[in-house]
MMTF fields as JSON, N, C-alpha, C and O atoms, coordinates in Angstrom:
{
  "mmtfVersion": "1.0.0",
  "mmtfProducer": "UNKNOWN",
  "numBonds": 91,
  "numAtoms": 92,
  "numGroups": 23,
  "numChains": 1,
  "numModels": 1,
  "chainsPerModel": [1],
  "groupsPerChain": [23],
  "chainIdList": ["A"],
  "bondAtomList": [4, 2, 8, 6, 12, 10, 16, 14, 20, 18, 24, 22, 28, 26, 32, 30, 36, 34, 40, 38, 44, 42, 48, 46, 52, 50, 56, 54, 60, 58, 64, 62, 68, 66, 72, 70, 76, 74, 80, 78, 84, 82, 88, 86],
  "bondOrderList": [1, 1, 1, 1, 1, 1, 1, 1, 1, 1, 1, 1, 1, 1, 1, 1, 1, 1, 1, 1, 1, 1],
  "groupList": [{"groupName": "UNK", "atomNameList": ["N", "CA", "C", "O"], "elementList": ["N", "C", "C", "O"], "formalChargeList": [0, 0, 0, 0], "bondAtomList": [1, 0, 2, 1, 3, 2], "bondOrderList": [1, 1, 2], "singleLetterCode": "X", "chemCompType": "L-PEPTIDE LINKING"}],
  "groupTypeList": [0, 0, 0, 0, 0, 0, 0, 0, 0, 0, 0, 0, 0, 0, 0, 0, 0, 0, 0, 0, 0, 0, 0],
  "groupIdList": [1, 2, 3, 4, 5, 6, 7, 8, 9, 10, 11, 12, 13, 14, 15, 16, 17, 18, 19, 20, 21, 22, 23],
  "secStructList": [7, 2, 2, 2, 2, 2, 2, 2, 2, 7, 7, 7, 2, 2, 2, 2, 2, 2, 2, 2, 2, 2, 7],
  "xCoordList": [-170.345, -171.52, -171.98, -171.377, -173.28, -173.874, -173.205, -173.12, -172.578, -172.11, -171.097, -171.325, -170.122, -168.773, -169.588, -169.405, -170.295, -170.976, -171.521, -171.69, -171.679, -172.883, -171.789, -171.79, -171.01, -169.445, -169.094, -169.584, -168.417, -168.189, -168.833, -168.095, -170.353, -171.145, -171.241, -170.762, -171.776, -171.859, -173.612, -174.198, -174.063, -175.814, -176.721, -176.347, -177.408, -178.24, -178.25, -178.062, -178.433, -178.357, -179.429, -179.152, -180.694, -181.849, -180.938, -180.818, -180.46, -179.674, -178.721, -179.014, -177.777, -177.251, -177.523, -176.863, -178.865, -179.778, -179.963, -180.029, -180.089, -180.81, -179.528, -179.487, -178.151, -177.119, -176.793, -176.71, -176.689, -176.217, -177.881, -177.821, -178.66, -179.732, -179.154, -178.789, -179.152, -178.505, -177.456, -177.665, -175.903, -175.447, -175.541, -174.569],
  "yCoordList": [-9.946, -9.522, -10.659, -11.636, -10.205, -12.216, -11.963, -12.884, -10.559, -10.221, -11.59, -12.688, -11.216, -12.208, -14.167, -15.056, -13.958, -15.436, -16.261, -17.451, -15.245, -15.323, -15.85, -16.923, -15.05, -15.456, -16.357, -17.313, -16.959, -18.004, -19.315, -20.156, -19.639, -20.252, -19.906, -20.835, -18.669, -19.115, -19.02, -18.68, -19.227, -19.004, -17.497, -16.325, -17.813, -16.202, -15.695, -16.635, -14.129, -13.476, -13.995, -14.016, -14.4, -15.102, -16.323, -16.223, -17.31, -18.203, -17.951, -18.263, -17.513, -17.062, -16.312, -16.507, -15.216, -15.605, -16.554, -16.667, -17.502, -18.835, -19.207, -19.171, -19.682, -19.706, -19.124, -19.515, -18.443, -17.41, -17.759, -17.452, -18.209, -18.434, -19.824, -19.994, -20.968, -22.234, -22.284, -23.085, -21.481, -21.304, -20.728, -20.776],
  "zCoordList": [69.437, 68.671, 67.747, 67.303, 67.594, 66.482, 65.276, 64.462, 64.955, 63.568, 63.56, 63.051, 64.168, 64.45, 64.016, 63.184, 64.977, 65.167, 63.917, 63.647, 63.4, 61.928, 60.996, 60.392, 60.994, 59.629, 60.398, 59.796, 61.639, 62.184, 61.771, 61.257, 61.963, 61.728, 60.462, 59.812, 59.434, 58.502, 58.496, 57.468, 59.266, 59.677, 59.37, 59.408, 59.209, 59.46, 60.607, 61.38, 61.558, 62.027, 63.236, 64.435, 62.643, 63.17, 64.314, 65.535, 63.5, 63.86, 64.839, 65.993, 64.64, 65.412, 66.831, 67.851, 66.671, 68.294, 68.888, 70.112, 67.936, 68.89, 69.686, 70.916, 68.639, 69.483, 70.706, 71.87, 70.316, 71.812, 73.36, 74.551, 72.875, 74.035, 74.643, 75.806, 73.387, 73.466, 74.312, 75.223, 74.399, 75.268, 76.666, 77.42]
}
């Protein structure tokens, strides 16, 4: 979930979408 991703990174929620496309 981007929840996980977000505290990982540290990023906003926004951000963290982009990640997950990026991959």
């Amino acid at each position: 979930k981007p929840t996980y991703l977000t505290r990982l990174t540290g990023l906003t929620p926004e951000n963290s979408k982009s990640l997950q496309v990026s991959r």
